[in-house]
C-alpha positions as CSV (number, residue, x, y, z in Angstrom):
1,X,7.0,-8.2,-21.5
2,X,3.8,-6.7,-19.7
3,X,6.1,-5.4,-17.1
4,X,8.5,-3.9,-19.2
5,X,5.3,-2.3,-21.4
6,X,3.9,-1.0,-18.3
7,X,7.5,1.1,-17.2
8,X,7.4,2.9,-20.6
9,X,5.9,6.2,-20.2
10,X,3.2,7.2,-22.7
11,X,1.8,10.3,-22.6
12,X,-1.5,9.6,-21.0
13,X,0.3,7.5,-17.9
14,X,3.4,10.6,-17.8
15,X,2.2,11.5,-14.4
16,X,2.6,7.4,-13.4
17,X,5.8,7.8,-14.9
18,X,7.0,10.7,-13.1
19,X,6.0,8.8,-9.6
20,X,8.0,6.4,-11.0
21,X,11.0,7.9,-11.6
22,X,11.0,10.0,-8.3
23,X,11.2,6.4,-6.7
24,X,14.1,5.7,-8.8
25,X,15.9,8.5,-7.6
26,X,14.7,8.2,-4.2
27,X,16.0,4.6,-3.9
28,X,19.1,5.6,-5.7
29,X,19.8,8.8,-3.4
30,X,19.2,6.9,-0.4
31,X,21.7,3.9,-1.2
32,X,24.3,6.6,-2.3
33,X,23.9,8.3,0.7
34,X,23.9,5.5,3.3
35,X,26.9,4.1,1.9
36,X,29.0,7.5,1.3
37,X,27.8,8.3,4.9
38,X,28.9,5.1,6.0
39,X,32.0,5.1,4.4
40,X,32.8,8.2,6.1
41,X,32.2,7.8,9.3
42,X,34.0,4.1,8.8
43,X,36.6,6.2,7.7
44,X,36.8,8.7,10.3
45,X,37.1,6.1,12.7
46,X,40.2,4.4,11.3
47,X,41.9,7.6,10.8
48,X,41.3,8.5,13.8
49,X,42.3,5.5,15.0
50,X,45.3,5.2,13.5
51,X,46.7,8.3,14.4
52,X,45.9,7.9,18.1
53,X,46.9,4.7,18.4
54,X,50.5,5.6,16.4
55,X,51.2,8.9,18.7
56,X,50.0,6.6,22.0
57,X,51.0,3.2,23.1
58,X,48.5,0.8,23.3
59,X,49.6,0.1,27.1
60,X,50.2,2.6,29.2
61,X,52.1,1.4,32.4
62,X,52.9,3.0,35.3
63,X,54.9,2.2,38.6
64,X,53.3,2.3,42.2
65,X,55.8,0.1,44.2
66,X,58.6,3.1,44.0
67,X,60.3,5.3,41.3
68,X,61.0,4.0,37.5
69,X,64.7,3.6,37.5
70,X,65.2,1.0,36.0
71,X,63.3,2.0,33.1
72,X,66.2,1.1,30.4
73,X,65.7,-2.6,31.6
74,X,62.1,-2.8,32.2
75,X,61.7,-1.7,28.9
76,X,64.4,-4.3,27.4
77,X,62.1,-7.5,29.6
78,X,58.8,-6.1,27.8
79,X,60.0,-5.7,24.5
80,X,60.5,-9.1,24.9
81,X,57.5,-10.5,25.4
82,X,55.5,-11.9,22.6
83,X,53.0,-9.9,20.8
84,X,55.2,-6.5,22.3
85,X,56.5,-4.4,19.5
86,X,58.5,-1.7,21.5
87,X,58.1,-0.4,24.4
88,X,59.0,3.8,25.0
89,X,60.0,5.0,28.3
90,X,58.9,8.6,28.4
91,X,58.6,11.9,30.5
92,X,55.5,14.1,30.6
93,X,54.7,17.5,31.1
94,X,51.9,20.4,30.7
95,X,53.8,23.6,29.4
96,X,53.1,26.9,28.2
97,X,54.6,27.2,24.5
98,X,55.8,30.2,23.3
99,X,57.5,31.8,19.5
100,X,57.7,34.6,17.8
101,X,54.3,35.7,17.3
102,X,50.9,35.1,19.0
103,X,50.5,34.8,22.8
104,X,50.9,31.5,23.3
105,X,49.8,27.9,23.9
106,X,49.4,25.1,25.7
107,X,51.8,22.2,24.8
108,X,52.5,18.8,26.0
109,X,55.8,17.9,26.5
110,X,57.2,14.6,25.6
111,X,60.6,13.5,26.7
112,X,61.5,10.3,24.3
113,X,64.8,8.9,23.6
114,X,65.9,9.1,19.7
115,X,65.8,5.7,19.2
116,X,62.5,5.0,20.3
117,X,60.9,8.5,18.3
118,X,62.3,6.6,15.2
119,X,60.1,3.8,16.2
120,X,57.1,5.9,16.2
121,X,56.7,6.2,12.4
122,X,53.7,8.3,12.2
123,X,56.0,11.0,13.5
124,X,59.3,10.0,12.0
125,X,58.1,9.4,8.1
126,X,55.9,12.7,8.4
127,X,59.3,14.9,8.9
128,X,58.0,18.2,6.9
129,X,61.3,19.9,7.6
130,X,64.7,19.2,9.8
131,X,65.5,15.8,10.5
132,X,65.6,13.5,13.5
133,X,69.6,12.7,13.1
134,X,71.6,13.5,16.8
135,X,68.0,13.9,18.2
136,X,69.6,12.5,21.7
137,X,72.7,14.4,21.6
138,X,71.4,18.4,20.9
139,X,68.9,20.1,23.3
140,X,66.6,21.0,20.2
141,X,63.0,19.9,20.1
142,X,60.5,18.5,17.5
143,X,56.8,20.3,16.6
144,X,53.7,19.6,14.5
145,X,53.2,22.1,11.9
146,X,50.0,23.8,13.4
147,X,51.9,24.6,16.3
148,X,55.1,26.1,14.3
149,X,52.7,28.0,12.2
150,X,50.4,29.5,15.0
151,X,53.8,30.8,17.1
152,X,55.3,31.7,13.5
153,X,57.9,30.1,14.3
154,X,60.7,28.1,11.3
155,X,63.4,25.4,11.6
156,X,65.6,27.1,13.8
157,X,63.8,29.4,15.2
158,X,64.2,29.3,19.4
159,X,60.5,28.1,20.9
160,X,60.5,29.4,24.3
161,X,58.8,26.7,27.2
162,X,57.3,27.9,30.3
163,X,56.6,24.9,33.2
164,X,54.8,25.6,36.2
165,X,56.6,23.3,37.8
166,X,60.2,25.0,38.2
167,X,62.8,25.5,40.7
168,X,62.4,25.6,44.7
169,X,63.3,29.3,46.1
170,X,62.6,30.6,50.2
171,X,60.0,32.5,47.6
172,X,58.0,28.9,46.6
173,X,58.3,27.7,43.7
174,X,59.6,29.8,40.5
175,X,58.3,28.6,36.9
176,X,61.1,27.4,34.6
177,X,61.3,29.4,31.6
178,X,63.8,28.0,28.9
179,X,64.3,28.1,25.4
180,X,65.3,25.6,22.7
181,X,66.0,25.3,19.1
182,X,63.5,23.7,16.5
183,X,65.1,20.7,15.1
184,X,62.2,19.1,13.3
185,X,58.5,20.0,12.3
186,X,56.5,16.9,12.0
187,X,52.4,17.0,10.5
188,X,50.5,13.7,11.4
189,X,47.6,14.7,10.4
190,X,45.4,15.2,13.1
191,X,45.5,18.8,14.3
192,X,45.2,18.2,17.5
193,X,48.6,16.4,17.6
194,X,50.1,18.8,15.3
195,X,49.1,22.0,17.3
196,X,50.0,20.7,20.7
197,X,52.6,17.8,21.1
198,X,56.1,18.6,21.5
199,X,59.0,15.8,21.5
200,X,62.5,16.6,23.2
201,X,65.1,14.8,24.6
202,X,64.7,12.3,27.4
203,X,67.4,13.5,29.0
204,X,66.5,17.2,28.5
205,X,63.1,16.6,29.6
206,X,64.6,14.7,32.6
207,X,66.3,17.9,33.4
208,X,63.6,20.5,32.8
209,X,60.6,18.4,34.5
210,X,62.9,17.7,38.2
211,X,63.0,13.8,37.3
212,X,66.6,12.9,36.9
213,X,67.4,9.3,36.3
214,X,63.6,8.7,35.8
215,X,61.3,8.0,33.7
216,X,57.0,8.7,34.9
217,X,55.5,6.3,32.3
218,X,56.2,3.2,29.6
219,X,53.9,2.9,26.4
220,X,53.7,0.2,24.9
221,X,53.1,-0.7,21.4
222,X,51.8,-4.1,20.1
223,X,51.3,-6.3,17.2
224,X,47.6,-6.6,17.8
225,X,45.6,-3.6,19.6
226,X,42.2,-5.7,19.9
227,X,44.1,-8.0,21.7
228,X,45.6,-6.3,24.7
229,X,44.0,-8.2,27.5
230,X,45.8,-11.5,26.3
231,X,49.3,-9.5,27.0
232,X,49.0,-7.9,30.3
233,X,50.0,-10.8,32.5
234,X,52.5,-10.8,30.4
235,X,53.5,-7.8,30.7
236,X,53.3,-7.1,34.5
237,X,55.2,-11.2,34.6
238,X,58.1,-9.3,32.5
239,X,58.4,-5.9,34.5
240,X,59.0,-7.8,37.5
241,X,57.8,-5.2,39.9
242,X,54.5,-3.5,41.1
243,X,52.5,-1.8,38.4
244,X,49.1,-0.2,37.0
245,X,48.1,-1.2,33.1
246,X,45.6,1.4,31.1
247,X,44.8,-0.1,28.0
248,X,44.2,2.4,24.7
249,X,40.2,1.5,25.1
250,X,39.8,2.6,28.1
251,X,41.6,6.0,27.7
252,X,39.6,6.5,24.6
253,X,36.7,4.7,25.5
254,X,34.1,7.5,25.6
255,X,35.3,9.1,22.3
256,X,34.9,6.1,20.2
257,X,31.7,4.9,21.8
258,X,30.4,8.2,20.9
259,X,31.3,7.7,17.0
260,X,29.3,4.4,17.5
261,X,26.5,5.7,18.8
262,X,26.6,8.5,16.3
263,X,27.0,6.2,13.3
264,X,24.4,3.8,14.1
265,X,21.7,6.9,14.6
266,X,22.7,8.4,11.0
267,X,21.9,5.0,10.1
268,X,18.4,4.7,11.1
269,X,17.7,8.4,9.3
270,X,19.2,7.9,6.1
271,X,17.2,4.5,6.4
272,X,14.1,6.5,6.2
273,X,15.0,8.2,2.8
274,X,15.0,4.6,0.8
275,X,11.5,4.1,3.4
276,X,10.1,7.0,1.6
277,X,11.5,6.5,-2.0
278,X,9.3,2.6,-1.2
279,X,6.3,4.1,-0.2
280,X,6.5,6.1,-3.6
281,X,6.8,2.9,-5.8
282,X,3.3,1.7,-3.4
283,X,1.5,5.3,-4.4
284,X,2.8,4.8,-8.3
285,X,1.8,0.8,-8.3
286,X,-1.9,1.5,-7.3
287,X,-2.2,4.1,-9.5
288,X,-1.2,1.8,-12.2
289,X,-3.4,-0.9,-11.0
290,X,-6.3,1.3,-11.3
291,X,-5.1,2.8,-14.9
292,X,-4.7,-0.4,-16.0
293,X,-7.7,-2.3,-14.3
294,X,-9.5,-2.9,-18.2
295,X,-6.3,-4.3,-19.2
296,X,-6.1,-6.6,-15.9
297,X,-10.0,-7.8,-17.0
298,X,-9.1,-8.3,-20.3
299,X,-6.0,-10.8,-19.8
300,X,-8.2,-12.7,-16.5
301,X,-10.8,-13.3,-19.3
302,X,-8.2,-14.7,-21.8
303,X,-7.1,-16.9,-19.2
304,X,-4.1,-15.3,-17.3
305,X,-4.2,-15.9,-13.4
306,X,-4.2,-14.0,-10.2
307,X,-0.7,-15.0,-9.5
308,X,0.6,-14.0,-12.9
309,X,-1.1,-10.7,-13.1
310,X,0.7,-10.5,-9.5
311,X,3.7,-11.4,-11.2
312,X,3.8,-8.3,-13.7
313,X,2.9,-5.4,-10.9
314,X,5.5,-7.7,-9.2
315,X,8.2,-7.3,-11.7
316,X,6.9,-3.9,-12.5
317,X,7.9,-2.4,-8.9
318,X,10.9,-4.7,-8.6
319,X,12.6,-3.6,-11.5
320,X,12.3,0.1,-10.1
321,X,13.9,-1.0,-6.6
322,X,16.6,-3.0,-8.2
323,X,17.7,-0.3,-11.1
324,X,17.7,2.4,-8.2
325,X,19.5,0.1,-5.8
326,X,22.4,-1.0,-8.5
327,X,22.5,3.4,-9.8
328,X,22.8,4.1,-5.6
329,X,26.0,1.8,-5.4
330,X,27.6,2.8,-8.3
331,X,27.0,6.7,-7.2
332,X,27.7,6.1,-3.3
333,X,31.2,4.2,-4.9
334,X,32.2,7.1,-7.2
335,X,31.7,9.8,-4.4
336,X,33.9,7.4,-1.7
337,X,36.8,7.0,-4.5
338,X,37.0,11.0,-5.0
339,X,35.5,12.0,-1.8
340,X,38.5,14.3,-1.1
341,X,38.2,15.8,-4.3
342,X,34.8,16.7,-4.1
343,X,35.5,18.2,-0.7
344,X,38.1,20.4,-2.1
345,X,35.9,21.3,-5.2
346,X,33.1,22.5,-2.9
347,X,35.4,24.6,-0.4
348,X,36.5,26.0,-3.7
349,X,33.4,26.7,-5.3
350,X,32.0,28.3,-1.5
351,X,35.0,30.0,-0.6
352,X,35.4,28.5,3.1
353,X,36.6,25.5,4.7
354,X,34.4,22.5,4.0
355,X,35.2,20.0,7.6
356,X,37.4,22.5,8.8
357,X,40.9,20.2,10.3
358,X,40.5,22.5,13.7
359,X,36.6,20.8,14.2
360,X,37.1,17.7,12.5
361,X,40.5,16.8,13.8
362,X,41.8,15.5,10.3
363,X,43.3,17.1,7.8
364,X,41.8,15.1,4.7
365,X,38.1,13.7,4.7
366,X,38.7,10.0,4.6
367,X,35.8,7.3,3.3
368,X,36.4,3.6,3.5
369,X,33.5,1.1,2.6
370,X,33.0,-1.7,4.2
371,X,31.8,-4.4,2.4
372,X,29.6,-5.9,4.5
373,X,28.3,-2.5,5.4
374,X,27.3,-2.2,1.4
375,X,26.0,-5.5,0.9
376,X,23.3,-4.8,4.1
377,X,23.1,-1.7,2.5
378,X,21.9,-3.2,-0.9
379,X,19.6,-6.4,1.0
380,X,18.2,-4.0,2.8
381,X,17.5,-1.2,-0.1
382,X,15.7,-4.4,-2.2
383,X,13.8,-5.8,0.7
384,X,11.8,-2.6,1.3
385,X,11.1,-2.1,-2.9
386,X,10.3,-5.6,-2.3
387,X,7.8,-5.3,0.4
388,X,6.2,-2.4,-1.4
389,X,5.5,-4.2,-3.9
390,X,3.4,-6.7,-2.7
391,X,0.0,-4.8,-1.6
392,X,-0.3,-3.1,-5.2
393,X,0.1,-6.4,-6.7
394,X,-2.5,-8.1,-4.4
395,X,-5.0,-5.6,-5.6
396,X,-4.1,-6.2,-9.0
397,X,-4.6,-9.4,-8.6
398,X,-7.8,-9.6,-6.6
399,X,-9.7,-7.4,-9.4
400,X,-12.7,-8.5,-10.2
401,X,-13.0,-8.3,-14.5
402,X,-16.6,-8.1,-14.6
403,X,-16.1,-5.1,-12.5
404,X,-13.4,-4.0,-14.0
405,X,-15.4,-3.7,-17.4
406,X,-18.8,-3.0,-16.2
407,X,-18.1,0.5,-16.9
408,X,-16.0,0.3,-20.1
C-alpha cells in the first residue's frame, strides 16, 4: 500500500514523478526495441536463408577423376541415399544479358533439366508470368523479374546472350552471341536472384557453353541442411567415383558469420538503452528516499523495520521495471506482427524507399521472434530494474529517524 502511495504523483513530488515515468518509457523502449531488432535480424537470416538454400543445393559436388557423363545415373544412386531429396545435374556459365532497353548485364546461366527446375519450388511456385510446361523441349529461357524489368523486356520478348567463351576460329576464340525467347519470369524474392539468374535448357546450355553430353556440377538438396556432414560418405559411397563435396556453410560461410557478429553487437547497444532507463529508476529512488526521509522516521518509530521499509522502495522501483518490461513486449510484439506495414507506411509518408530490395536483398522486411530470444529479453530487462533497486532501498533503510527528524 506504501509502495503504491509513493508511485502516485502529487504535485509537490511531480518532478519524482516525471523521473519516474522517463524510466518507464525507457525500460519500455528498450525491450520494444531489442526484441523488434531482434526479430528482424532473426528474420533476415531465415529469409535469407531460405532463399539461398532453395536457389542452391545444399551439396555441391563436383568430378576430379574425369568428365561427368554419367550424370543421369549418378544423380539416380544419390537421390537414393537417405536423407537426399534430389539431386540436379546442372551447367554453368558467366554471360553478358542483353534486351530491349538498357546496356546490359551480367547474368548467370543455369542449364537445368525441366524436371528437376519443377523440383526447385522457390522458382517454380513463384511463376509471375509464362509457365514452365515443355521447358525441356523449346530453346526458351526463364528470368527473375528485376532482370526482365531492367532489359524491358516481356514474355516473349527475345533476350539476347553474349558468352565469352564461344567458337574456335584461326582468329582465337569468337564470343557466342545468341538469342532466345522468354518463356517464364519468375520473382523469389531476393533481388539478387531475380536480377541475375537465368534458367535454360540442359541441353541448350550443353550446346551454348561447348559441353555436350556433360554436365560441370550436381547440387544436391536434403531433408536436413544442419546435418550435411552425416551424408557425405554417403554421398561420395553412392557416386561411385572420385569427387570434391562443398557444403552450403562453407560457400556462405563468411556472409552468415557476418549477420552473427552483427546481431550479437546490436545487442550489446540496445542493451545499454534499458542500462540507462535503470540508472533513471536509481536517480528517481534516492530522490524519493530523501523526500520521504520524515515519513521513513516516522514508521521506524512506530515499529516498522529496516527490511520492510526496504521492502516498499523495493516494490516501489520494481513495479516501474516490471510495468515497463510487460508495455516493451507488448509494443516490440505489435511492431513484429505489422512490421511490413509500418515499413510501407513510412516509405509512404517519406516518399522514398524504406530498406531498399537492391541494398537489403529482400523484397519484404521480414521479423520473426524467437522465443527464447524474448524471454532473455524480458530476465534480463527485470534483472537490471532489479539491481537498481537495491542501493536506494539500502539507504532507505539504513536512515537513521532521529536524524531524519532532527530537523522537522
Amino acid at each position: 500500500m506504501v509502495a503504491w502511495r509513493y508511485l502516485r504523483a502529487r504535485r509537490k513530488e511531480a518532478f519524482i514523478s516525471v523521473i519516474a515515468s522517463f524510466s518507464f518509457a525507457g525500460i519500455m523502449l528498450g525491450v520494444a526495441t531489442l526484441i523488434i531488432v531482434m526479430a528482424v535480424m532473426n528474420g533476415f537470416r531465415t529469409e535469407l536463408l531460405t532463399r539461398i538454400l532453395g536457389i542452391n543445393g545444399h551439396i555441391i559436388m563436383q568430378p576430379i577423376d574425369r568428365p561427368l557423363d554419367d550424370y543421369a545415373e549418378v544423380a539416380r544412386r544419390i537421390e537414393g541415399v537417405g536423407g537426399v531429396r534430389y539431386a540436379l545435374p546442372l551447367v554453368e556459365g558467366q554471360v553478358l544479358a542483353s534486351g530491349t532497353v538498357g546496356a546490359g548485364t551480367g547474368a548467370l546461366v543455369r542449364g537445368i533439366r525441366g524436371e528437376d527446375l519443377a523440383k526447385v519450388e522457390l522458382v517454380s511456385r513463384n511463376i509471375r508470368q509464362g509457365t514452365l510446361e515443355g521447358f525441356d523441349g523449346g530453346d526458351g529461357l526463364a528470368i527473375g523479374t528485376r532482370m526482365a524489368q531492367s532489359l524491358g523486356l516481356a514474355l516473349g520478348d527475345p533476350i539476347t546472350l553474349v558468352s565469352p567463351e564461344g567458337d574456335v576460329t584461326p582468329f582465337g576464340t569468337t564470343p557466342r552471341v545468341k538469342s532466345y525467347p522468354i518463356t517464364a519470369i519468375f520473382e523469389v524474392g531476393m533481388s539478387e536472384y531475380d536480377a541475375s539468374i537465368v534458367f535454360m535448357p540442359l541441353a541448350e546450355a550443353q550446346l551454348y557453353f561447348n559441353v555436350e553430353g556433360l554436365a560441370q556440377t550436381i547440387e544436391i538438396y536434403v531433408e536436413d541442411p544442419d546435418n550435411v556432414d552425416a551424408l557425405k560418405i554417403p554421398i561420395e559411397d553412392a557416386a561411385q567415383r572420385q569427387l570434391v563435396l562443398t557444403d552450403w556453410r562453407l560457400r556462405n560461410q563468411t556472409f552468415f558469420s557476418a549477420l552473427q557478429v552483427e546481431r550479437n553487437v546490436m545487442f550489446m547497444i540496445l542493451t545499454l538503452i534499458v542500462l540507462v532507463a535503470a540508472l533513471n529508476i536509481i536517480s528517481g529512488l534516492i530522490m524519493l528516499v530523501k523526500d520521504k526521509g520524515r515519513d521513513i522516521a516516522i514508521l521506524r518509530t512506530m515499529g516498522a523495520s529496516r527490511g520492510a521499509i526496504m521492502r516498499i522502495f523495493l516494490m516501489t522501483g520494481s513495479a516501474i521495471g516490471i510495468s515497463g518490461t510487460i508495455a516493451g513486449v507488448v509494443l516490440g510484439v505489435v511492431v513484429c506482427l505489422n512490421v511490413e506495414r509500418i515499413r510501407q507506411f513510412f516509405s509512404w509518408l517519406s516518399g522514398t524507399t524504406l530498406f531498399n530490395p537492391e541494398l537489403y536483398f529482400l523484397s519484404q522486411l521480414p521479423a520473426e521472434m524467437d522465443m527464447q530470444e524474448t524471454v532473455s529479453v524480458v530476465l534480463m530487462a527485470l534483472v537490471l530494474s532489479f539491481l537498481a533497486t537495491l542501493f536506494p532501498a539500502w539507504r532507505a533503510a539504513r536512515l537513521d529517524p532521529v536524524e531524519a527528524l532532527r530537523y522537522e
